[in-house]
C-alpha positions as CSV (number, residue, x, y, z in Angstrom):
1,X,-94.5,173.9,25.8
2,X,-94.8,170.8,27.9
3,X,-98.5,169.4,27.7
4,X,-100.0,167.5,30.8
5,X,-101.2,164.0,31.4
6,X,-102.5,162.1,33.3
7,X,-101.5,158.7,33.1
8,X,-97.7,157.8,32.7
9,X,-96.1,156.7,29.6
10,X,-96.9,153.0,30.2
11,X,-100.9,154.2,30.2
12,X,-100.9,152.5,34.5
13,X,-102.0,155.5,37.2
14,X,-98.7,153.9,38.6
15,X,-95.8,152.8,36.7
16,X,-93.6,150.2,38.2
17,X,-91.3,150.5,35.3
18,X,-90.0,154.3,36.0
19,X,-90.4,153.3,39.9
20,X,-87.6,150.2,39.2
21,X,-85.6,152.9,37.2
22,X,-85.7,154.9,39.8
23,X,-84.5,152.6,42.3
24,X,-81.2,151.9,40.5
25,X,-80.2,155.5,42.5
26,X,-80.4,153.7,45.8
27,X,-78.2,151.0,44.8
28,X,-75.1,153.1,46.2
29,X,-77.0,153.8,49.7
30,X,-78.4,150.5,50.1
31,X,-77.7,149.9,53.8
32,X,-79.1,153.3,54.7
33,X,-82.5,152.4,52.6
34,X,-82.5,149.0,54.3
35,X,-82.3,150.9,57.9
36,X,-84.8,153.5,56.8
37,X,-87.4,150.6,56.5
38,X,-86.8,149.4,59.7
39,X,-87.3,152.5,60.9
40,X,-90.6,152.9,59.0
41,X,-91.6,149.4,60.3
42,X,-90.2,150.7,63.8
43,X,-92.4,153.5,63.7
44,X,-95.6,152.4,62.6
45,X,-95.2,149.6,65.1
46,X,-94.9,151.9,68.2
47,X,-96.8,154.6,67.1
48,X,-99.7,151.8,67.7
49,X,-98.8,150.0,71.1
50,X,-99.8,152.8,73.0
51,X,-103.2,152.6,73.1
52,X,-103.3,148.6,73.5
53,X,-101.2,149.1,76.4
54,X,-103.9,152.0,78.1
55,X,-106.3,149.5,77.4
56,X,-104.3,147.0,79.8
57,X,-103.7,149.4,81.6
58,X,-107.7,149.8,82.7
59,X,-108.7,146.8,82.2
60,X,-106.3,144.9,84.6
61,X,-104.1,147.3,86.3
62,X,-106.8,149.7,87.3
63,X,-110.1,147.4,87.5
64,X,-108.2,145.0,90.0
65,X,-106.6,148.8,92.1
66,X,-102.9,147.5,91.4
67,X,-100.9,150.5,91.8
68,X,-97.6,149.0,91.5
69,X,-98.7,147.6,87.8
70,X,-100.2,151.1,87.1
71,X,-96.9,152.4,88.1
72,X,-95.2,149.9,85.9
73,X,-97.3,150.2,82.6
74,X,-96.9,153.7,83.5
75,X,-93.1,154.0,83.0
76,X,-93.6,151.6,80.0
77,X,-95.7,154.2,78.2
78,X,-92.8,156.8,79.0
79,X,-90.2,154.3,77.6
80,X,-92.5,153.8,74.5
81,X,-92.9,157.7,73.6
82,X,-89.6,158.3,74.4
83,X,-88.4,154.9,71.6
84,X,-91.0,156.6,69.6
85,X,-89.8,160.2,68.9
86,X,-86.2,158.7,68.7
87,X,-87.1,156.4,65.9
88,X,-89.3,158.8,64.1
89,X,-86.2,161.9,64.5
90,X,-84.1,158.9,62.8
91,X,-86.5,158.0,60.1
92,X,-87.7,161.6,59.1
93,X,-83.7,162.5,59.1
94,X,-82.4,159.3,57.0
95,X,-85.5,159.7,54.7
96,X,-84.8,163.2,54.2
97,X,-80.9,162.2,53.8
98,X,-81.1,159.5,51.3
99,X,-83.6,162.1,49.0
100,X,-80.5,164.6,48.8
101,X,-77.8,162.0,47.6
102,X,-80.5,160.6,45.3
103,X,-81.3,164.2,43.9
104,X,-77.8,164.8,44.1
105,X,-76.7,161.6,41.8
106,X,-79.5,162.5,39.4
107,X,-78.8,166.1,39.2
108,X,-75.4,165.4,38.4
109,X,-75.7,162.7,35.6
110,X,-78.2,164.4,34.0
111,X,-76.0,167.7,33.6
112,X,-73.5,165.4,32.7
113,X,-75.6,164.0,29.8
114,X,-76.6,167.4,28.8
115,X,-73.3,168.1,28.3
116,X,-72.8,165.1,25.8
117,X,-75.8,166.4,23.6
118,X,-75.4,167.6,20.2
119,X,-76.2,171.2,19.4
120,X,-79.2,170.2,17.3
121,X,-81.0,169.4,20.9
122,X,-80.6,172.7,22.2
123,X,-81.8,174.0,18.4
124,X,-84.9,172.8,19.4
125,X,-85.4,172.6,22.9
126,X,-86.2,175.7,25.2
127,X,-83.3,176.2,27.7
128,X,-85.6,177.1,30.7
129,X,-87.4,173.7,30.3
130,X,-84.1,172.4,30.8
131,X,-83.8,174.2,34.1
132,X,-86.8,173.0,35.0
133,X,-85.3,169.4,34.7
134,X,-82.5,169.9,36.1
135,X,-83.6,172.3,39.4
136,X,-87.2,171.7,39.9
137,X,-87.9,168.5,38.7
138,X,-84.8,166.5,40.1
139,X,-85.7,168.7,43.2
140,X,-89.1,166.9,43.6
141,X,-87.4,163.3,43.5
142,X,-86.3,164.3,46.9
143,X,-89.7,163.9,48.7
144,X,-90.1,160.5,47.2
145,X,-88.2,159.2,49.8
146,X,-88.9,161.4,52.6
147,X,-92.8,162.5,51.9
148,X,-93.5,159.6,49.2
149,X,-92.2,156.1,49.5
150,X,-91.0,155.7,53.0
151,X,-93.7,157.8,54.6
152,X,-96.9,155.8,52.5
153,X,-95.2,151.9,53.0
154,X,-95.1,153.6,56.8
155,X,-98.7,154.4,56.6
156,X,-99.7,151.4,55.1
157,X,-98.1,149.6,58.3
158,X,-99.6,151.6,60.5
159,X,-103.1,150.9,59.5
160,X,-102.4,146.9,59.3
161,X,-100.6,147.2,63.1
162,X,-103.9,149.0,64.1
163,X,-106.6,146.5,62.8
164,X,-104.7,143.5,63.9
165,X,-104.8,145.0,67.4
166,X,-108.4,146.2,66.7
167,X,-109.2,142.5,66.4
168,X,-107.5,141.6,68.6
169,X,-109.3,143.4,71.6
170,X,-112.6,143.1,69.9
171,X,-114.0,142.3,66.5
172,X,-117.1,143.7,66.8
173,X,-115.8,147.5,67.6
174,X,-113.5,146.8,64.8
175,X,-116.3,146.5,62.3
176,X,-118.4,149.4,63.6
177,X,-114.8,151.6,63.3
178,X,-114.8,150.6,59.4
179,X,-118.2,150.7,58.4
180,X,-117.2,154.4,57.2
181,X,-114.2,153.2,55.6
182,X,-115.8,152.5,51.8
183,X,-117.0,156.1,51.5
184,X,-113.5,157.7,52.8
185,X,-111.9,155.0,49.9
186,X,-113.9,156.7,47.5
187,X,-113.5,160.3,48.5
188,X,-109.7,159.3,48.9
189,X,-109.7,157.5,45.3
190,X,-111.6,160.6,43.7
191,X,-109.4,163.3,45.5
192,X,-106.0,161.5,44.4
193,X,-107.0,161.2,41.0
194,X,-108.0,165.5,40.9
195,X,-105.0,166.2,42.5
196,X,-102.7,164.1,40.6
197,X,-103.5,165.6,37.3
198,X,-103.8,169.6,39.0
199,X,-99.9,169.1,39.9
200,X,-99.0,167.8,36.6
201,X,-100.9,170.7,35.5
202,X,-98.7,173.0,38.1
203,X,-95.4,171.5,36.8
204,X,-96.3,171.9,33.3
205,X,-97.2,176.1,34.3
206,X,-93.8,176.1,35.8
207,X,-91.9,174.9,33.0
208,X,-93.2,177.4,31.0
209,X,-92.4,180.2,33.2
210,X,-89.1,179.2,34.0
211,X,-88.4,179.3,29.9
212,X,-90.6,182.7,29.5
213,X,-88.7,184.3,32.1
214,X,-85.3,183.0,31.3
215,X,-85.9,184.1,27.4
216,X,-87.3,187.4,28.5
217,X,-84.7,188.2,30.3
218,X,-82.0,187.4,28.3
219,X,-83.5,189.4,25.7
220,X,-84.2,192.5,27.4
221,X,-82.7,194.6,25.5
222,X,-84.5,193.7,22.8
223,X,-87.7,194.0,24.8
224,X,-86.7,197.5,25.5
225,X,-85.5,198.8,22.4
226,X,-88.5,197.8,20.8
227,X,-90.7,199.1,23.5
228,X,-92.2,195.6,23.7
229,X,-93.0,196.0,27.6
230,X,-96.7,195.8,28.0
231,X,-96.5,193.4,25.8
232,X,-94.3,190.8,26.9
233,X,-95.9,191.8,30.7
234,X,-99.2,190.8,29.1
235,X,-97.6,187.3,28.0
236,X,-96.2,187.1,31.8
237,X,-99.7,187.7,32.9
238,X,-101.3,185.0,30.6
239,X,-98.6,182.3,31.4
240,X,-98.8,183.3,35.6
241,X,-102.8,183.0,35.6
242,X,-102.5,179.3,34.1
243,X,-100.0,178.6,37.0
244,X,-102.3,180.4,39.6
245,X,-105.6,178.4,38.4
246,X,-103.3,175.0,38.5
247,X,-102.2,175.9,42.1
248,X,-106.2,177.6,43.1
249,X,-107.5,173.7,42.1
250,X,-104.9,171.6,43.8
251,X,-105.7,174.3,46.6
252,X,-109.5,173.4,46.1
253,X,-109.6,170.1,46.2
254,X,-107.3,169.7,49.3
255,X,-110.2,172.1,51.0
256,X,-113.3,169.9,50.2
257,X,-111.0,166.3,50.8
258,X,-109.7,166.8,54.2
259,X,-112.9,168.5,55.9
260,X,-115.1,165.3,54.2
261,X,-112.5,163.1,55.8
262,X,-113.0,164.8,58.9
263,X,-116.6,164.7,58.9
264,X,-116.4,160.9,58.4
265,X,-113.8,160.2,60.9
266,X,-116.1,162.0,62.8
267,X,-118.9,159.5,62.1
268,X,-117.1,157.0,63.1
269,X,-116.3,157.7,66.2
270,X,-120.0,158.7,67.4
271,X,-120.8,155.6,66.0
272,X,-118.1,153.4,68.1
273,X,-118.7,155.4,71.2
274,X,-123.1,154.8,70.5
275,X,-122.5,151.0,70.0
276,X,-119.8,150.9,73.3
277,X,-122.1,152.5,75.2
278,X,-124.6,150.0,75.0
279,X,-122.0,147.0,75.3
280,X,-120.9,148.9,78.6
281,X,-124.1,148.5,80.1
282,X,-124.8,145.5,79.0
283,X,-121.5,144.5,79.9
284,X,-119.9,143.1,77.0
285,X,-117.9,146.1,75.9
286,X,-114.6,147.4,79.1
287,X,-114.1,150.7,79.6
288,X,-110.3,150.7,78.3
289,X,-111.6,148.7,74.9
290,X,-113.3,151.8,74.9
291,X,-110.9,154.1,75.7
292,X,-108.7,151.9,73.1
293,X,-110.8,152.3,69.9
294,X,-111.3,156.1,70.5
295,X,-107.4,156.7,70.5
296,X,-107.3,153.7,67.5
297,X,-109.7,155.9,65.5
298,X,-107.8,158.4,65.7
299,X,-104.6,157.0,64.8
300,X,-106.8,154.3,61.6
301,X,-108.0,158.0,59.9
302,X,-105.3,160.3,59.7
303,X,-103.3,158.0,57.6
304,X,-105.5,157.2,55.6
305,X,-105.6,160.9,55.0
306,X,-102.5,161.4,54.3
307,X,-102.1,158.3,52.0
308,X,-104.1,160.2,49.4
309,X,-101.8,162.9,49.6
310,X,-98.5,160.5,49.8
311,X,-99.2,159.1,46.9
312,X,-99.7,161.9,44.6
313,X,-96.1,163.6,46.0
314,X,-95.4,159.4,44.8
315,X,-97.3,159.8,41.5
316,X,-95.8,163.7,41.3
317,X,-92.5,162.5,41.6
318,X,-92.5,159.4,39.1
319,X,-93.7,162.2,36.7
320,X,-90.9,164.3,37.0
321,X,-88.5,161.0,37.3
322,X,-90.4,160.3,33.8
323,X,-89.3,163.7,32.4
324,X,-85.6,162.9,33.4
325,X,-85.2,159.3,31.9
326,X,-86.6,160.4,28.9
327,X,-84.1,163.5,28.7
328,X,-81.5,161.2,30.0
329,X,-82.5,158.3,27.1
330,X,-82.5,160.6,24.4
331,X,-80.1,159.4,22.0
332,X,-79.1,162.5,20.5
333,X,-75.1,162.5,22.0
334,X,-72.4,163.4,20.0
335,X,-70.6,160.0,19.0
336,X,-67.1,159.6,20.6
337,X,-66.0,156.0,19.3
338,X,-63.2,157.7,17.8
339,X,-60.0,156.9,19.1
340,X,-57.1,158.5,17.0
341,X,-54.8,160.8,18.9
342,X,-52.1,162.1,17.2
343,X,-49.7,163.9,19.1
344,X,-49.6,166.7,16.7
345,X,-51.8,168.0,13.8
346,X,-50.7,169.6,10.5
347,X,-54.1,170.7,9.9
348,X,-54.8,169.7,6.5
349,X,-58.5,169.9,5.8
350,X,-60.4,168.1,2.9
351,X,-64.7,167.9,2.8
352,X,-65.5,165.4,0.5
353,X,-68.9,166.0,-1.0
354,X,-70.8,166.8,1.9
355,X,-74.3,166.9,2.8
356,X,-76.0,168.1,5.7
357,X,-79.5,169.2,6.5
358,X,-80.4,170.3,10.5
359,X,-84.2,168.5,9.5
360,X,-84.1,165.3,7.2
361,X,-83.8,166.5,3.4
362,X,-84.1,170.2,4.4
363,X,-80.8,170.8,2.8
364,X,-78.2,173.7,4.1
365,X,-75.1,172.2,2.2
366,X,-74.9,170.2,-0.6
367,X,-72.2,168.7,-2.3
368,X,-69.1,170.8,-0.6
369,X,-66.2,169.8,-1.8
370,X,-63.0,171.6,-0.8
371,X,-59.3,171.4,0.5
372,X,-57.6,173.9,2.8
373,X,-53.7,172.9,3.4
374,X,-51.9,172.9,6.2
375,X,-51.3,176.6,6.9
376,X,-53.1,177.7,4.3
377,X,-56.4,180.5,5.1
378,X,-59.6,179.4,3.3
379,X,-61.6,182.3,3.5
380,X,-66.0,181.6,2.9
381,X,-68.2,184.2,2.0
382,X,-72.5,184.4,0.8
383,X,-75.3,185.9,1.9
384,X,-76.8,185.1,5.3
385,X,-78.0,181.0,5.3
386,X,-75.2,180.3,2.9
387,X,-74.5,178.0,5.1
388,X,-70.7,179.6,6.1
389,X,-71.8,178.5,9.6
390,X,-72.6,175.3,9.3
391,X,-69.3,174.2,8.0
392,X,-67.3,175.3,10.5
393,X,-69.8,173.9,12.9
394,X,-69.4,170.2,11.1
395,X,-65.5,170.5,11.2
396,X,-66.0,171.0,15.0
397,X,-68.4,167.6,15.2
398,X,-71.1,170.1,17.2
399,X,-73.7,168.0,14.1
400,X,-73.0,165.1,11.9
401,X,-72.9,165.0,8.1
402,X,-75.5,163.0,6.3
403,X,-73.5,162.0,3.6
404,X,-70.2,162.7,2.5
405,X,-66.7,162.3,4.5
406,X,-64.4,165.3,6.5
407,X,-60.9,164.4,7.0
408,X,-58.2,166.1,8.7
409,X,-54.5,165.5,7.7
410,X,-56.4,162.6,5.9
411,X,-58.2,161.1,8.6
412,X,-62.0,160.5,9.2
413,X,-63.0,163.0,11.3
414,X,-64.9,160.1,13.0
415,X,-62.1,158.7,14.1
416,X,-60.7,161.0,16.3
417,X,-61.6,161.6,19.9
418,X,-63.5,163.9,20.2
419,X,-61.6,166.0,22.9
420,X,-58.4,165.3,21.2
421,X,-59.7,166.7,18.1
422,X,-62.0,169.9,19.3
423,X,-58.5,170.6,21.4
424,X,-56.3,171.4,18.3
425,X,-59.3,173.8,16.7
426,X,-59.3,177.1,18.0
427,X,-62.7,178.9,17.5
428,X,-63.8,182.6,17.5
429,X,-67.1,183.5,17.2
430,X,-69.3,186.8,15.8
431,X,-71.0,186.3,19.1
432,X,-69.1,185.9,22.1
433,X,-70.6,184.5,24.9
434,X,-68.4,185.4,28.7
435,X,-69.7,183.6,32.0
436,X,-69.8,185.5,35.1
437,X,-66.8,185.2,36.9
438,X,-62.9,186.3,36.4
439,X,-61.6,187.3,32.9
440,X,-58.8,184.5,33.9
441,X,-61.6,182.2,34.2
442,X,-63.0,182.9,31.1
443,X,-60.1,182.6,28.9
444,X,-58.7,179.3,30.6
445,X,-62.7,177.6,31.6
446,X,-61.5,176.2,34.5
447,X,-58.1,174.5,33.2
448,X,-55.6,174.7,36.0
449,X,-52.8,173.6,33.3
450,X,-53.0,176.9,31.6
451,X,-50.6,179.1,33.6
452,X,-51.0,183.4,34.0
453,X,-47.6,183.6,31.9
454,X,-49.5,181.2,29.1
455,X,-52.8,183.3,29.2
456,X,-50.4,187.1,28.8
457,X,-48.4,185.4,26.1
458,X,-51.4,184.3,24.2
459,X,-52.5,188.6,25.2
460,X,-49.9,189.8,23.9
461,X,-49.8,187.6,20.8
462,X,-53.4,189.0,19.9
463,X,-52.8,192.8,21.8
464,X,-55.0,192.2,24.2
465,X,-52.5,192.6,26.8
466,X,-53.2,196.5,27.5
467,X,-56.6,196.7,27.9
468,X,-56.7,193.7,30.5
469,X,-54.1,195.4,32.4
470,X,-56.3,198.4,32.5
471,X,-59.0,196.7,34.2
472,X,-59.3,196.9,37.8
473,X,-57.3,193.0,39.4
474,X,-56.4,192.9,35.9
475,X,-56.8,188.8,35.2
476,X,-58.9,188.8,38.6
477,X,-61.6,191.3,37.1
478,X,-64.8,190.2,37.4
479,X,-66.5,189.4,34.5
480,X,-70.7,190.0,34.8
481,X,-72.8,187.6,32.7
482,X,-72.3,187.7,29.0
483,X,-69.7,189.9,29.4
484,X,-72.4,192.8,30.1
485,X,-69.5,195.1,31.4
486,X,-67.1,194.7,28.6
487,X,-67.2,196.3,25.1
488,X,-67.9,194.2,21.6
489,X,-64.4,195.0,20.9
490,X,-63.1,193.7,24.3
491,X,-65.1,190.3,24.4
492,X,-63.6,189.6,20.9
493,X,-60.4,189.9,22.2
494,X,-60.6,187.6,25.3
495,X,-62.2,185.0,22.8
496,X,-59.1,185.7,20.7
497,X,-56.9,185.3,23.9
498,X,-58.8,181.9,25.1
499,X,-58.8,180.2,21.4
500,X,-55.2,180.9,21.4
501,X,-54.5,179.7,24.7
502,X,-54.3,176.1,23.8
503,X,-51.8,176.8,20.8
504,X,-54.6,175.4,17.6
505,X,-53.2,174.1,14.5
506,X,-56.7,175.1,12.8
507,X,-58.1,178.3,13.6
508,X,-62.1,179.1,12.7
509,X,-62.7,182.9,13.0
510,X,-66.5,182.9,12.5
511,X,-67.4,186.8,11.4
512,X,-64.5,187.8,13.9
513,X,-64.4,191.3,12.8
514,X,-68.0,192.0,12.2
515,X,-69.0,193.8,15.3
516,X,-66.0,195.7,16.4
517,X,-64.9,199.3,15.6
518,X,-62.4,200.1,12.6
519,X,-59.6,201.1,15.6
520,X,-60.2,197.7,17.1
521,X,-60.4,196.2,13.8
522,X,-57.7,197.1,12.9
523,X,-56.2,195.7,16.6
524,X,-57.4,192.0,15.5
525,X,-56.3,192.1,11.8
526,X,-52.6,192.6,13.2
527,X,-53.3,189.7,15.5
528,X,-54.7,187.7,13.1
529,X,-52.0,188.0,10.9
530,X,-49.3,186.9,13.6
531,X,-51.8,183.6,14.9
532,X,-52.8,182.3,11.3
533,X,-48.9,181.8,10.8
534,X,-48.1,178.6,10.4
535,X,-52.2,177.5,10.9
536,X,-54.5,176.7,8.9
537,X,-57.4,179.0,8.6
538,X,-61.4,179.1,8.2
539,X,-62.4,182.1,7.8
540,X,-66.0,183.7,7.4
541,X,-66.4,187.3,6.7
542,X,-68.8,189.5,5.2
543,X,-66.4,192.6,5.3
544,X,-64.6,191.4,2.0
545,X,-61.4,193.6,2.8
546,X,-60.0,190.6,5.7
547,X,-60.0,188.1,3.3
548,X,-58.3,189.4,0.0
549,X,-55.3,187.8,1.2
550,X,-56.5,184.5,1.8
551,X,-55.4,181.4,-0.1
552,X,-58.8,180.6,-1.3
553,X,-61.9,181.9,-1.3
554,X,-65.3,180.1,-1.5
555,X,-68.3,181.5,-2.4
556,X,-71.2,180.1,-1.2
557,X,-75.2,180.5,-1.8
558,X,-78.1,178.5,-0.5
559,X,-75.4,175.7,0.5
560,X,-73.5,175.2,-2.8
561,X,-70.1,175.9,-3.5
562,X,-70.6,178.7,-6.8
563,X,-67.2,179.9,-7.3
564,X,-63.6,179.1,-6.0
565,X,-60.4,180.7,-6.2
566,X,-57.9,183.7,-5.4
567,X,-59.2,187.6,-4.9
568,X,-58.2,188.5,-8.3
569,X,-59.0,185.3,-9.9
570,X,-62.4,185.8,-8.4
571,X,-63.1,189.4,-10.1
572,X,-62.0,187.9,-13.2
573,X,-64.7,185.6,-13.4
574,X,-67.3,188.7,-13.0
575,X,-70.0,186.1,-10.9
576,X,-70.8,186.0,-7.3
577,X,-67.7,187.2,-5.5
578,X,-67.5,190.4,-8.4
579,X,-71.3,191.3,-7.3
580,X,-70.6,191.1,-3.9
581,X,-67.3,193.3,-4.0
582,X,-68.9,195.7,-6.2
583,X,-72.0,196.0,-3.8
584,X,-69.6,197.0,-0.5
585,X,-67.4,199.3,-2.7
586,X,-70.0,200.8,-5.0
587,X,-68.7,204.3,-3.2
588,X,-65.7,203.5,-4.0
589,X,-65.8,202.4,-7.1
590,X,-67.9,205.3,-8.5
């Protein structure tokens, strides 16, 4: 769970340094960010003409009765509302324009860079407060430049446009209009500050929503089987109040700011219009200086209102731009110096005393040392945490080793690229995961190289062929998320279909037969037979019976390799691989 502050990482109310960072998105839009600050400049610079000009317009047109004049400051005032919405149409558009592409560009590379990240992250990181990053929080970049950035340097200008012509018609009204300015500062200051930290307090309460309800929901079942309901509703209900309360203070102080800021404006004005009365008897103060400061009170407060609020959707957004540099610094990528591309592989695999822990000296495998030649099936067998997993999960680079070396056909698995290399491994898992969309898309993800006639040779190789046929549009079939309309036995074989797609020289078949009937069992043992030919194989299995026939088989427990060798020469050793046979054919055996 995300915690909330309020200060940003370099300990200033307003850091500069994610600001700059942020910045380097606008580089590519650069003549539409210089024309939105003419605009803002534009703006704030007619928004405040109009009253000076009334003020001519009383005090010369009208005090000397020159219509013609009237008529002409009249049409001037038309020509200056009419500049006036045009230029703020153009600003509000461009500003909104140029926060899309931003959130567009961010979105993007930050996807991008998810992408690069090595399993290990996602170990440890909740996938809903990744959709939080990358929807909600790249989503709130966007009024930076349309609410934030443009809109407060716009405000800013607006308020030094209306007190140099404040002064300029008369100094001392100026200084009775700003008498009430130190305590709306303070109540600005003090409602920026409470605000701030309740919408870091919001976004916090929405990233942990976003990965309750995405968890939840992908676990439903279990939630159901378990009759968990009223429980997990109760854990809704806990997590939804803490959003509720974030939103009711934000709420809160936005009702006791604005009415204070009216009540002060308010002030102000009875004060302008109390000391302008007694200047226009005694004749010091003109009616349209008057008629000026009223309309330039207006005009001074509500900015200064909405600066407040400006700069927290400023503040709001540099904490969410915080969030994504430091998901898009994180330095856990998979590395891809390698350059070795061989045009073929003959899939010889040697680990040479590995190590590897997922958490510093929290060791999963220690010491494995094995070879597996090309086109020979190395079959791996232990109890559950064996670590069985985690070495075909090194072979594929998804984490590094911390000591030791993996070679392929005597290589450094280091130097390969890493596309190159993850190409020529096909990989079936126990637990097949299907996006939503076609089965074609699902076997070929999104390659246009792979042809129909590619994907039904690779079907028939593994006898998938007549069930996909079966299905309604056949490769067109619309697969529903995870593959919710399609049986265990089904899913394997589409993951058999798309690893064998790409024609692997090594072939990882990760408890492939673990979850499927003994009919379709039987189905995939025939396939497996036919695709390991010429291949080599790594093979996991707890049902022993799929493996008797491999090569070699290792058995494994708490991460060290304990016995090696054939089936038979295996039994003859009466260790490990003896107990665990025994144990699945005790009825057998009896």
């Amino acid at each position: 769970m995300e915690h909330a502050t309020t200060a940003t990482k370099t300990g200033n109310i307003f850091d500069w340094q994610v600001l700059r960072r942020l910045m380097t998105y606008v580089r590519p839009y650069q003549r539409i960010f210089y024309f939105l600050i003419f605009l803002t400049i534009a703006t704030a610079a007619l928004g405040t003409l109009r009253p000076f000009l009334i003020q001519r317009m009383v005090d010369v047109s009208i005090e000397q009765g020159d219509i013609v004049s009237v008529n002409k400051m009249f049409g001037l005032l038309i020509v200056l509302l009419v500049a006036h919405t045009l230029v703020s149409y153009l600003q509000t558009y461009f500003g909104g324009w140029l926060g899309q592409y931003i959130v567009r560009d961010i979105r993007v590379d930050l996807y991008r860079h998810i992408l690069d990240l090595r399993l290990k992250f996602f170990d440890r990181t909740p996938i809903g407060q990744l959709v939080t990053r990358n929807i909600s929080d790249v989503e709130t970049l966007s009024d930076v430049f349309s609410e934030g950035l443009a809109a407060m340097i716009g405000d800013i200008l607006q308020l030094v446009f209306i007190m140099a012509f404040m002064f300029y018609i008369d100094w001392r009204l100026t200084l009775v209009s700003l008498s009430v300015i130190p305590p709306l500062l303070f109540s600005t200051y003090v409602f920026k500050e409470k605000v701030k930290k309740s919408f870091q307090e919001v976004r916090t309460a929405v990233a942990s929503l976003n990965s309750f309800v995405q968890e939840h929901l992908t676990g439903m079942n279990v939630v159901q089987i378990f009759n968990n309901e009223q429980r997990e509703f109760r854990k809704f209900e806990k997590i939804n109040r803490e959003h509720t309360r974030a939103n009711i203070r934000s709420v809160l102080y936005y009702s006791i700011y604005f009415p204070v800021a009216e009540v002060l404006a308010a002030v102000g004005v009875g004060l302008l219009v109390w000391y302008a009365a007694q200047g226009q008897i005694e004749g010091t103060i003109s009616k349209g200086a008057l008629i000026a400061f009223i309309m330039y009170n207006a005009l001074f407060f509500r900015p200064i209102r909405q600066i407040a609020d400006r700069f927290n959707t400023l503040q709001l957004g540099l904490v969410s731009t915080e969030r994504l540099l430091k998901l898009l610094d994180s330095k856990e990528l998979i590395a891809d110096n390698g350059t070795y591309t061989p045009a073929t592989l003959r899939g010889d695999v040697e680990f040479d005393h590995v190590w590897f822990a997922y958490n510093e000296e929290e060791w999963v495998l220690r010491d494995i040392d094995f070879q597996a030649q090309a086109g020979q099936t190395v079959a791996f067998v232990g109890a559950t945490g064996a670590g069985k997993t985690s070495i075909i999960n090194l072979l594929s680079r998804f984490y590094e080793i911390n000591q030791g070396t993996i070679r392929i056909d005597g290589h450094d698995l280091r130097e390969y690229d890493l596309k190159h290399l993850r190409r020529h491994i096909g990989v079936v898992l126990q637990d097949v995961f299907l996006f939503a969309g076609t089965i074609r898309d699902n076997i070929t993800l999104g390659n246009a190289d792979i042809t129909d006639e590619q994907i039904w040779q690779a079907a028939d190789l593994v006898g998938a062929r007549r069930f996909i046929e079966r299905l309604p549009g056949d490769l067109s079939y619309q697969v529903m998320e995870r593959g919710a309309t399609l049986s265990v036995g089904q899913r394997q074989l589409i993951s058999f279909v798309r690893a064998m797609v790409y024609q692997p020289r090594i072939i990882i078949l990760d408890e492939a037969t673990s979850s499927v009937d003994s009919e379709t069992e039987e189905l995939i043992q025939q396939a497996i037979e036919k695709l390991m030919q010429g291949r080599t194989s790594l093979v996991i299995a707890h049902r022993l019976s799929t493996i008797q026939k491999a090569d070699r088989i290792i058995v494994l427990d708490r991460g060290e390799i304990k016995e090696s060798g054939t089936h038979e020469e295996l039994l003859r050793l009466g260790g490990y691989y003896t107990q665990l046979y025994q144990m699945q054919y005790k009825d057998a055996l009896a």
